[in-house]
SERO-4910 file (N, C-alpha, C, O; in steps of 0.05 Angstrom, whole numbers):
BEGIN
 pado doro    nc1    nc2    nc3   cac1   cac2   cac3    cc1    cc2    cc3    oc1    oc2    oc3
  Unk    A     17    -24      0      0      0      0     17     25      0     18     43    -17
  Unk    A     28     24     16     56     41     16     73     51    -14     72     73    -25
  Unk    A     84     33    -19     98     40    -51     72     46    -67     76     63    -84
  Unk    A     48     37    -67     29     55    -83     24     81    -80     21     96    -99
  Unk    A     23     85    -60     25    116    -50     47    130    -58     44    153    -64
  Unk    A     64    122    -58     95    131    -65     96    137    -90    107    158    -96
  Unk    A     86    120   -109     83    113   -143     67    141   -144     77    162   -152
  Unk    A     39    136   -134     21    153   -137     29    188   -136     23    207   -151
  Unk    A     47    185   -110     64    214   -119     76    225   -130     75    249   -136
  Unk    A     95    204   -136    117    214   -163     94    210   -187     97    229   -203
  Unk    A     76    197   -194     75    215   -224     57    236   -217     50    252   -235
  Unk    A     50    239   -199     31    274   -200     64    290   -196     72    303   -215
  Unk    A     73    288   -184     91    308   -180    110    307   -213    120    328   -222
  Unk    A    114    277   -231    119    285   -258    106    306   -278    115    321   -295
  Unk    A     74    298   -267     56    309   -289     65    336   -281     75    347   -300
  Unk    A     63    351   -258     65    370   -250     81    387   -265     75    407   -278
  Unk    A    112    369   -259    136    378   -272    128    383   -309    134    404   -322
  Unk    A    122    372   -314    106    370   -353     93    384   -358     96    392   -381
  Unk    A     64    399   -337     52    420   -343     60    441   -343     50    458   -358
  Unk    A     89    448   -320    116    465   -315    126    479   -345    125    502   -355
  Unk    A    135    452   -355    140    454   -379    126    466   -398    135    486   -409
  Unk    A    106    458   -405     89    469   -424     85    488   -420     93    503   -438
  Unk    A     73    503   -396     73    531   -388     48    537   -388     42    557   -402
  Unk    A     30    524   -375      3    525   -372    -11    551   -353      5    570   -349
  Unk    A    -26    552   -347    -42    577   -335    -33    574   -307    -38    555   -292
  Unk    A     -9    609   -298     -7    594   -271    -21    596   -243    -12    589   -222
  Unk    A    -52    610   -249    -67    601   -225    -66    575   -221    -52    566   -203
  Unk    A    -81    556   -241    -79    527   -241    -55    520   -228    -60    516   -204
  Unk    A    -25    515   -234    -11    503   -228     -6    509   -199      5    492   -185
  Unk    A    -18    544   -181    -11    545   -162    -35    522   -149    -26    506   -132
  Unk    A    -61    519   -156    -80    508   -149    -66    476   -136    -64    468   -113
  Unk    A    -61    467   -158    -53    437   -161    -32    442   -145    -39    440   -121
  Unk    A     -4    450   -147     12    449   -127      6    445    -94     13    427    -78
  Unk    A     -8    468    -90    -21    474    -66    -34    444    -55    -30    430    -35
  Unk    A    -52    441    -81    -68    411    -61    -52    389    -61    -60    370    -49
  Unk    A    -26    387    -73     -5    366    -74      6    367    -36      7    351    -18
  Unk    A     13    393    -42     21    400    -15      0    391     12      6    391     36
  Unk    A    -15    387      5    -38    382     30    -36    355     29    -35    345     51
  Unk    A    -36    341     11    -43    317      5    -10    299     23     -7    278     36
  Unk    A      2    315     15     31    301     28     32    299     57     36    278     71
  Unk    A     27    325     66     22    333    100      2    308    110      7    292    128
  Unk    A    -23    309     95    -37    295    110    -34    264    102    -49    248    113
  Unk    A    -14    254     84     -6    231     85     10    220    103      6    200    116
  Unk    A     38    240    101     59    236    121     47    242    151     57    229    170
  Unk    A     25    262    158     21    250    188      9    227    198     10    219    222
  Unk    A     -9    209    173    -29    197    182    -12    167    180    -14    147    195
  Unk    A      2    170    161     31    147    156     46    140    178     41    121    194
  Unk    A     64    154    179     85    152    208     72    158    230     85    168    248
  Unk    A     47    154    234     40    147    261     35    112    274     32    101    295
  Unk    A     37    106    247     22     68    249     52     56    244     70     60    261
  Unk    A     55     44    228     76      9    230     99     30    216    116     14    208
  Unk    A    107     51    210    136     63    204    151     72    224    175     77    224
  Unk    A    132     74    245    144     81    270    166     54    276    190     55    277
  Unk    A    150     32    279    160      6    285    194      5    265    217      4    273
  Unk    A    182      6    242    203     -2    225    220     23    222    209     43    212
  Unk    A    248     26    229    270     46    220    273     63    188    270     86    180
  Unk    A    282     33    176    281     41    145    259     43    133    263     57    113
  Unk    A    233     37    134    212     52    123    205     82    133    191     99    122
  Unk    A    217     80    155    209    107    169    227    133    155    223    157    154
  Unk    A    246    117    146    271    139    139    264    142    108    269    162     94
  Unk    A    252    121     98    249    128     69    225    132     62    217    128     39
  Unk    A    208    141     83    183    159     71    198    177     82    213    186     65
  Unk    A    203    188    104    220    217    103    228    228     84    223    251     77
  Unk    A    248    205     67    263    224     53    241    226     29    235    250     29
  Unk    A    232    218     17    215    219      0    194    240      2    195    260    -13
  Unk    A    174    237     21    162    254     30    166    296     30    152    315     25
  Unk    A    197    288     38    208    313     46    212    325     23    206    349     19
  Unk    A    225    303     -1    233    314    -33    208    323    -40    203    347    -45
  Unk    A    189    304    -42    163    319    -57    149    352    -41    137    370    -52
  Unk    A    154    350    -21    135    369     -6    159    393    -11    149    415     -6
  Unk    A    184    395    -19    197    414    -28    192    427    -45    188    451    -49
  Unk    A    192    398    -65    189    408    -93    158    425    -95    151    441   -112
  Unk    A    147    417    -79    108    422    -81    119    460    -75    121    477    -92
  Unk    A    125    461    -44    122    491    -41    135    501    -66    120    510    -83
  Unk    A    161    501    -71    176    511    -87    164    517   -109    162    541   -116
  Unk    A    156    502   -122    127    513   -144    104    530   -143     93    544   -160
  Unk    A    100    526   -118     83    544   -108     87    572   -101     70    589   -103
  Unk    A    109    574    -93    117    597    -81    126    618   -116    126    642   -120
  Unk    A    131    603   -128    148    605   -156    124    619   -171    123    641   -182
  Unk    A    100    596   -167     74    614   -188     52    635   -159     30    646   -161
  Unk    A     65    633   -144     44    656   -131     69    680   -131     62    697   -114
  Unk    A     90    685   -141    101    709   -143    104    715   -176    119    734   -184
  Unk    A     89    698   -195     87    691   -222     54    716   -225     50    736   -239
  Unk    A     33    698   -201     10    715   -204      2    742   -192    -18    758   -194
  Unk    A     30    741   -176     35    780   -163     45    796   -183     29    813   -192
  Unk    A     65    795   -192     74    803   -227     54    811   -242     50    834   -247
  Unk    A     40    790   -250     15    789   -270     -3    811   -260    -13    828   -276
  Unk    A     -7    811   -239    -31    837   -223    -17    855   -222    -31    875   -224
  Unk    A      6    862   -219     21    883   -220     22    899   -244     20    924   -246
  Unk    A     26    882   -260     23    890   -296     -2    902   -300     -4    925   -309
  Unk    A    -17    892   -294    -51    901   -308    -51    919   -288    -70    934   -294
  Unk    A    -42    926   -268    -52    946   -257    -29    967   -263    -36    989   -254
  Unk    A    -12    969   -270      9    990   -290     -9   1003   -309    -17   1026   -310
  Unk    A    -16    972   -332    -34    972   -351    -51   1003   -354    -48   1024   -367
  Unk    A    -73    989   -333    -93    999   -325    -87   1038   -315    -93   1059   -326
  Unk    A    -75   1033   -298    -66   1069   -303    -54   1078   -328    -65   1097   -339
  Unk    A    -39   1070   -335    -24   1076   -356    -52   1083   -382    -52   1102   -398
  Unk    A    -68   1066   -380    -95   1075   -404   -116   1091   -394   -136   1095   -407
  Unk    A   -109   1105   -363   -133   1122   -362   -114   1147   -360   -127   1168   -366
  Unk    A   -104   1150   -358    -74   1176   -361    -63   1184   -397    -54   1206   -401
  Unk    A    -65   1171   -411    -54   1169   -434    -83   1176   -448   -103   1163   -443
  Unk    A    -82   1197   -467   -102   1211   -479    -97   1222   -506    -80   1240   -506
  Unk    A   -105   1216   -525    -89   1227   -541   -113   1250   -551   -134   1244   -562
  Unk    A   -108   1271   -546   -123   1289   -552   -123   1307   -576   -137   1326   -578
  Unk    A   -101   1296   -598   -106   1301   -630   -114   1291   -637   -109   1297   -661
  Unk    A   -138   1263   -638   -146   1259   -650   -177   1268   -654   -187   1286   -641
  Unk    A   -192   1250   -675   -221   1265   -672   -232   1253   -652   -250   1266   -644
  Unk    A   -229   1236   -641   -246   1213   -625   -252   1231   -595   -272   1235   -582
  Unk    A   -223   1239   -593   -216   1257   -564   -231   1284   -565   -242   1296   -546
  Unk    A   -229   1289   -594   -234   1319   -596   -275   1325   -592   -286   1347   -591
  Unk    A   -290   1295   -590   -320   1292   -602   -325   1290   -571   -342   1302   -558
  Unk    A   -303   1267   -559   -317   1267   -531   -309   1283   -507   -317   1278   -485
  Unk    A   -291   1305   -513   -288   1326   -495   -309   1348   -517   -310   1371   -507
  Unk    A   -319   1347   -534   -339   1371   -530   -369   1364   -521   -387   1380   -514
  Unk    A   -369   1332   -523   -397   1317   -514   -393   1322   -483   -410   1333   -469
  Unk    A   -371   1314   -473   -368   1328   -444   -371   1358   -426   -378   1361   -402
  Unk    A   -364   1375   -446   -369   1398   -442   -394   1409   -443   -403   1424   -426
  Unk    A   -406   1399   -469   -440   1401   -472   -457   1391   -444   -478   1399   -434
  Unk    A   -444   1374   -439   -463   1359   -414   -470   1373   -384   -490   1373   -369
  Unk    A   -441   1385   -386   -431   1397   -361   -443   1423   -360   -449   1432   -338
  Unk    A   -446   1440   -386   -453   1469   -392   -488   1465   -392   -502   1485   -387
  Unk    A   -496   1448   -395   -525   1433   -398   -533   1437   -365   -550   1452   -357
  Unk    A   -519   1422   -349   -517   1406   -317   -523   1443   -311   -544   1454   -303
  Unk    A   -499   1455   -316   -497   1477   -301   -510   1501   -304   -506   1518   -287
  Unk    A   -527   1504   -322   -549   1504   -326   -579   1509   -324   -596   1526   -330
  Unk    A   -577   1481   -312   -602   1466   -304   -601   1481   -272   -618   1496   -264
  Unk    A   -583   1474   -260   -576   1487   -238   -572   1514   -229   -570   1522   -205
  Unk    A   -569   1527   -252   -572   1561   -243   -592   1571   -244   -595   1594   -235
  Unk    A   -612   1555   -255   -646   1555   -262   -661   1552   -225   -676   1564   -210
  Unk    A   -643   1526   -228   -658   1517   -202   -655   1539   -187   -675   1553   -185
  Unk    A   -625   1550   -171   -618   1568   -161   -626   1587   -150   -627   1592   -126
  Unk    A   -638   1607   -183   -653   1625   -182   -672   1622   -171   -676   1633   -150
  Unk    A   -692   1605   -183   -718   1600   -179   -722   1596   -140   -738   1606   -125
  Unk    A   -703   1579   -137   -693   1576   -107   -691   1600    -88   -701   1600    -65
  Unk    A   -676   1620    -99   -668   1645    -88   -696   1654    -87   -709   1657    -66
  Unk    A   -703   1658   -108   -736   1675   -111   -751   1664    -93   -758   1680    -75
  Unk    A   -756   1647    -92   -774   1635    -69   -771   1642    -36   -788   1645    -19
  Unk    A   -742   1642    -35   -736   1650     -1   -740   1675     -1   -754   1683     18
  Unk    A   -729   1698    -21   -746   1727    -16   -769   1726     -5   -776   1734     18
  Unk    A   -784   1712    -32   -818   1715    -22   -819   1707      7   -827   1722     25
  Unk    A   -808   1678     13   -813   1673     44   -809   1692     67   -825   1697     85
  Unk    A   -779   1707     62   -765   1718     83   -784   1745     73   -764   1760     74
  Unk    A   -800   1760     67   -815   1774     64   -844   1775     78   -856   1792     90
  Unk    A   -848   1744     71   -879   1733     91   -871   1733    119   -888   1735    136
  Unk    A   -848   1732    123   -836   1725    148   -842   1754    159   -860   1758    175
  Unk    A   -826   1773    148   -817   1801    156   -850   1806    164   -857   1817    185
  Unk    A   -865   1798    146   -895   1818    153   -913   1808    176   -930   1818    191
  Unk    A   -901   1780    170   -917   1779    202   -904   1777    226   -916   1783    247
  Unk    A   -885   1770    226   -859   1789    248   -873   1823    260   -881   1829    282
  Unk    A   -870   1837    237   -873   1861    240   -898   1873    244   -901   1897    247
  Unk    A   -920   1851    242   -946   1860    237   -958   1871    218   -941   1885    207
  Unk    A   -982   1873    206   -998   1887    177   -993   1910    186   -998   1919    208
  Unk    A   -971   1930    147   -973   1953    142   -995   1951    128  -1006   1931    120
  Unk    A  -1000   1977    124  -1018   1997    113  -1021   1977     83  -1005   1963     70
  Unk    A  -1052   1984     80  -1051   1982     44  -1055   1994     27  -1067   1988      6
  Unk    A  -1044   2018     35  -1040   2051     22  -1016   2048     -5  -1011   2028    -18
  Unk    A  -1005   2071     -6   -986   2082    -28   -967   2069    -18   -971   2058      3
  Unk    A   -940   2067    -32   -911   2066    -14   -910   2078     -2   -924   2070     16
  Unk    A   -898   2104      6   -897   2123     28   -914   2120     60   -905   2124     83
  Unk    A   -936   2112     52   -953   2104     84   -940   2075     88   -940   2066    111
  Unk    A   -929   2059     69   -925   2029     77   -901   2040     96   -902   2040    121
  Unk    A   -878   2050     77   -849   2048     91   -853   2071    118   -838   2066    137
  Unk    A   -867   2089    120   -870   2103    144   -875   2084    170   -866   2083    193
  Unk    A   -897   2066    153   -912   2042    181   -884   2033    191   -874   2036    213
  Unk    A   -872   2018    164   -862   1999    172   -833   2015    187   -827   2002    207
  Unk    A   -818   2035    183   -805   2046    201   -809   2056    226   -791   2060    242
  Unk    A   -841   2064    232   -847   2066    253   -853   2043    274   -855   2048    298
  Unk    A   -855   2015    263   -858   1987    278   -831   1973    285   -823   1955    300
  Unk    A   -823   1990    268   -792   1973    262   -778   1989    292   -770   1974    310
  Unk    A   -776   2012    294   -767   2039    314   -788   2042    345   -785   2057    364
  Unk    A   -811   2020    340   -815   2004    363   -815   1990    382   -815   1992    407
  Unk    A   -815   1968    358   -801   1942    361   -769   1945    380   -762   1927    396
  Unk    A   -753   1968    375   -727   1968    380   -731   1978    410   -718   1968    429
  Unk    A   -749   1998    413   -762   2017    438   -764   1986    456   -750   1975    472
  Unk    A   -787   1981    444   -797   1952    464   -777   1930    474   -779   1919    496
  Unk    A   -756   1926    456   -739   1902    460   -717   1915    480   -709   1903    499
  Unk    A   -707   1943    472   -687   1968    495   -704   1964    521   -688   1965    540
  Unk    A   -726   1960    530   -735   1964    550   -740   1936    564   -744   1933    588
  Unk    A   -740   1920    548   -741   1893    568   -719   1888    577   -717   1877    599
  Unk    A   -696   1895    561   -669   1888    561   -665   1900    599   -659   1888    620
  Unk    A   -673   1938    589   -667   1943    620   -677   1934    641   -666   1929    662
  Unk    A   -704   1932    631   -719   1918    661   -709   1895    672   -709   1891    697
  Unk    A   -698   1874    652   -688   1854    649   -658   1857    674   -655   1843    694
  Unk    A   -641   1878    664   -616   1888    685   -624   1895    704   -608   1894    722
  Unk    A   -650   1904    712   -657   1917    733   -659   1898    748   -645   1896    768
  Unk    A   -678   1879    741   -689   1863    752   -665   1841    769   -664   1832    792
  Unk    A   -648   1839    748   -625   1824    751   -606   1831    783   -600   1817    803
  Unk    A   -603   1862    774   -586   1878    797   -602   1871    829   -593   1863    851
  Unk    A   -630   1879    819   -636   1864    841   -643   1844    865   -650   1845    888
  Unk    A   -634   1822    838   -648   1795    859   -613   1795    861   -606   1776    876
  Unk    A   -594   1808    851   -562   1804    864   -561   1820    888   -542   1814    902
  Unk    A   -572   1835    896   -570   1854    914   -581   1835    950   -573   1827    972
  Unk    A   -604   1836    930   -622   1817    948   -611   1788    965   -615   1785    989
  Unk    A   -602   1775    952   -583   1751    951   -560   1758    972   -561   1744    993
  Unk    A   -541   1775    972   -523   1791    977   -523   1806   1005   -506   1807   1023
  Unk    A   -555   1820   1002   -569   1822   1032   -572   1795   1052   -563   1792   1075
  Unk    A   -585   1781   1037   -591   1765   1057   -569   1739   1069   -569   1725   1089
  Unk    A   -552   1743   1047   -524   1729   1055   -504   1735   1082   -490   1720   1096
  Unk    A   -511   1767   1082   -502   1783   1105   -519   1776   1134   -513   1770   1158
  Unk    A   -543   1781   1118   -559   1776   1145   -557   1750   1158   -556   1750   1183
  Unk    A   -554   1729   1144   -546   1705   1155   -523   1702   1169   -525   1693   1192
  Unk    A   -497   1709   1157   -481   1720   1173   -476   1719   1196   -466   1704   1213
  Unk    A   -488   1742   1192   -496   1759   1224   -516   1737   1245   -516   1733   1269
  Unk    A   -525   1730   1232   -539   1707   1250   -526   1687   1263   -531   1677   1285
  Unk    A   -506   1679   1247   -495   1657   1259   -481   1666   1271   -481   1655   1292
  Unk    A   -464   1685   1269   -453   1705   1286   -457   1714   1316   -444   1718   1336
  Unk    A   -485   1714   1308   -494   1720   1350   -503   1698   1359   -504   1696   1384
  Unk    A   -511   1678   1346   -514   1648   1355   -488   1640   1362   -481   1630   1383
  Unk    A   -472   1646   1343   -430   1635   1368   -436   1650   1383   -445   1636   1402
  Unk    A   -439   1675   1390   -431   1681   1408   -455   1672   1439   -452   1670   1463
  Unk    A   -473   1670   1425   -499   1665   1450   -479   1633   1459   -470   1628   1481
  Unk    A   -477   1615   1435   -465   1595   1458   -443   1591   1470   -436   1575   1488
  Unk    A   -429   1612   1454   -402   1611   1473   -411   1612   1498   -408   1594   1515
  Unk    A   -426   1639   1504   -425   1648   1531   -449   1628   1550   -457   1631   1573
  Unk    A   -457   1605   1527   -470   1596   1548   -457   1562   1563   -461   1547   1583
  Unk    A   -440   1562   1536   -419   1540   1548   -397   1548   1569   -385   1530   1580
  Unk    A   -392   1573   1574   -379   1587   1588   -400   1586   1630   -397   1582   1654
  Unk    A   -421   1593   1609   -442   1590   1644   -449   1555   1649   -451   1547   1672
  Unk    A   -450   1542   1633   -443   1516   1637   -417   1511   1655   -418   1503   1678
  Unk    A   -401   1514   1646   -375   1508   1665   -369   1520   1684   -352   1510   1699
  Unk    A   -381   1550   1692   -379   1554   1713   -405   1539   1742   -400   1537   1766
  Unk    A   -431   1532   1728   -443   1521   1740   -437   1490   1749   -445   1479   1769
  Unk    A   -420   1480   1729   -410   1461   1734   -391   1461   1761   -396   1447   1781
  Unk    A   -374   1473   1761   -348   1474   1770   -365   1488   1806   -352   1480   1825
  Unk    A   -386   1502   1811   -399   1513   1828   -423   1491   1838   -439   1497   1856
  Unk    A   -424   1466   1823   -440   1448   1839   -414   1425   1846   -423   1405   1858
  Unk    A   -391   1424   1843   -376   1413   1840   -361   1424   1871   -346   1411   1886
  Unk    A   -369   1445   1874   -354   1455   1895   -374   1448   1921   -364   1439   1942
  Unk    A   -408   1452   1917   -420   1448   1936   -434   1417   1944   -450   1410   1960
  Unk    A   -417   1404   1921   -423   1373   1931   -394   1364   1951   -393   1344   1966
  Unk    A   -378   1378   1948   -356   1366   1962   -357   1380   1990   -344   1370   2009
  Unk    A   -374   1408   1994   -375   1417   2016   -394   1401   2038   -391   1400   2062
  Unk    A   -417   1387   2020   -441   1376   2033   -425   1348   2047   -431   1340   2069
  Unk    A   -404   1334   2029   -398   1305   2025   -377   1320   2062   -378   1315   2086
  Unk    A   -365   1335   2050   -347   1345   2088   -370   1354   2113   -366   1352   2138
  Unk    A   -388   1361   2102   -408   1368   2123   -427   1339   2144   -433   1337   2168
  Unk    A   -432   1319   2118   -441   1297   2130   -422   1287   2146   -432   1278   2167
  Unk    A   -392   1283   2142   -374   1270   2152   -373   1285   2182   -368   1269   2200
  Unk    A   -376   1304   2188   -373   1315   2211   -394   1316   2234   -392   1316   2259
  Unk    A   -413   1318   2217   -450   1315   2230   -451   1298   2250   -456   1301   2274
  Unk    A   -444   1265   2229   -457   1248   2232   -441   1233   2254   -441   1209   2252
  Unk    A   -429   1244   2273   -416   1226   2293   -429   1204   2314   -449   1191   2311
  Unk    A   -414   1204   2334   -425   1187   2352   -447   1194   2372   -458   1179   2389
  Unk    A   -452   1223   2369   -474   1229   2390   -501   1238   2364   -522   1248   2373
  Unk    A   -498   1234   2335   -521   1221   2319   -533   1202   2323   -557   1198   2325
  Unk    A   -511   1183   2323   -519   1152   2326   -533   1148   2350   -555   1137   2350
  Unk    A   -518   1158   2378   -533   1151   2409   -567   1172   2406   -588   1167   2418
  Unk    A   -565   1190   2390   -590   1205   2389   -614   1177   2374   -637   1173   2382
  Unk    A   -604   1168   2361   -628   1150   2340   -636   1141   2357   -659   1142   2365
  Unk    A   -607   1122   2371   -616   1089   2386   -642   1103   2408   -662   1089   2408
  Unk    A   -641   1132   2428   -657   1134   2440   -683   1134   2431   -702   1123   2442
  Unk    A   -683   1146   2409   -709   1149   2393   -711   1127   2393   -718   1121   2415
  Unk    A   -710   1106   2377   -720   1084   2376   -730   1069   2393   -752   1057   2389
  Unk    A   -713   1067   2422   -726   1053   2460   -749   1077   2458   -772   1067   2461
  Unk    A   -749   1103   2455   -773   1115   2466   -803   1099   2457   -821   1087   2469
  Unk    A   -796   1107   2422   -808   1094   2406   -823   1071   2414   -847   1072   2421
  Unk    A   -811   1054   2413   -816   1029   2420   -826   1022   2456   -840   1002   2463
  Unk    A   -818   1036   2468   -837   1033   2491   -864   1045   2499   -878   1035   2516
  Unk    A   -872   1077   2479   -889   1082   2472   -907   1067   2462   -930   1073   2469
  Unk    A   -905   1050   2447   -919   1030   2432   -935   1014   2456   -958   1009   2461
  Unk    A   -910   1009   2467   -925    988   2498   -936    993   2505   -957    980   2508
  Unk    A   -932   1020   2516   -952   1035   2530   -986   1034   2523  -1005   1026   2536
  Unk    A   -984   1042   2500  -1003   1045   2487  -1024   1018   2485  -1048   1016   2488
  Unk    A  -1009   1004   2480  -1019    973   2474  -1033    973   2498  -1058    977   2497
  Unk    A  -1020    971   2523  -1027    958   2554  -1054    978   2558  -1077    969   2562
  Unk    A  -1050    999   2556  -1072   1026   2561  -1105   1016   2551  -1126   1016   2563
  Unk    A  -1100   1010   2528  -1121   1011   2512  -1127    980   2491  -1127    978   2467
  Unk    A  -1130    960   2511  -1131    937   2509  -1147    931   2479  -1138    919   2460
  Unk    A  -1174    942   2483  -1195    935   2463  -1191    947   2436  -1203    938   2417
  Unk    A  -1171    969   2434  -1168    972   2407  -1146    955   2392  -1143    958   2368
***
């Protein structure tokens, strides 16, 4: 199976070499090259993975074999894909070279640069028509505009029109001067205003520090003045409360308590 495969390569890679020769179309030959080249890759990996591994000298002489053809493959390839860069290179020389190149003595040149010119003088034309007609139209508009902007003049002589209309117009300017000022006025004032009351605030917080300063100030002295008369009270008990407190209670208490007796023995039935 092997030397068939082998066989099978060398004569594509002959024919190859023969179509070389002849000098056939070289997309084609890059075509065929190319799939030669695939065809080897995926022989030689799918090959030397099975029984060439085992065996040395088969292994070494599809290598070498393998390696010759897949040379010769790129090498052709590489040969007609800088064969079909050339070729595109050319026609595109070509190709400028025939839209640059004019020969303009002859009649041929001389019929279709005045058919060009006609066309263009035609175009331009057509378009200065439009233009106009275009322009005319925005008058009229920017006219409809002006009149009702400005409100209905007169439909008197000229003279009462353009009087109106300078007197609406010298209005118009009166009216818009005066919003403008009221407008500053108005302005100056809510800055003023703003400005006032920024102060006034101020000032507010201003006598509020100072209200609590001075009342954290009577804080610590009331502090420091109950501070003084708990320690006077705490020395006063200590001195009070001696041993002729204590002999004062215990009497109270025998009085107390014999009173009680008394009472009891006195008044049986209650």
């Amino acid at each position: 199976m092997s030397d068939k495969i082998q066989e099978r390569l060398v004569n594509i890679a002959s024919e190859l070499d023969e179509r070389m020769e002849s000098q056939e179309d070289p997309f084609l030959m890059y075509l065929l090259n190319n799939k030669q080249d695939k065809n080897i890759s995926f022989l030689r990996r799918s090959k030397l993975k099975g029984d060439a591994i085992v065996n040395s000298e088969l292994l070494k002489s599809w290598q070498l074999k393998f390696s010759k053809l897949e040379y010769a493959s790129k090498s052709n390839k590489y040969k007609y894909l800088n064969k079909l860069q050339k070729e595109y290179n050319k026609l595109q020389e070509e190709s400028k070279r025939r839209r640059l190149t004019v020969d303009f003595d002859s009649n041929e040149a001389v019929d279709t640069v005045r058919d060009i010119a006609e066309d263009k003088i035609e175009s331009i034309a057509d378009e200065g028509d439009g233009f106009t007609s275009s322009i005319e139209q925005e008058d009229e508009g920017l006219v409809q505009l002006r009149k009702r902007l400005l409100g209905g003049l007169n439909d008197g002589d000229g003279t009462n029109a353009a009087e109106s209309y300078n007197k609406t117009v010298e209005n118009q300017i009166e009216e818009n001067e005066g919003l403008q000022n009221g407008l500053i006025e108005d302005m100056t004032k809510l800055v003023s205003s703003l400005k006032e009351g920024a102060t006034a605030f101020q000032n507010a917080l201003d006598e509020d520090k100072n209200v609590l300063g001075a009342a954290e100030i009577g804080m610590q002295v009331a502090s420091k003045s109950l501070t003084n008369v708990s320690g006077k009270l705490k020395s006063y008990d200590r001195k009070k409360l001696g041993y002729l407190f204590y002999v004062c209670v215990s009497i109270f208490m025998v009085l107390g308590l014999f009173t009680t007796f008394i009472i009891i023995k006195l008044f049986p039935a209650l």
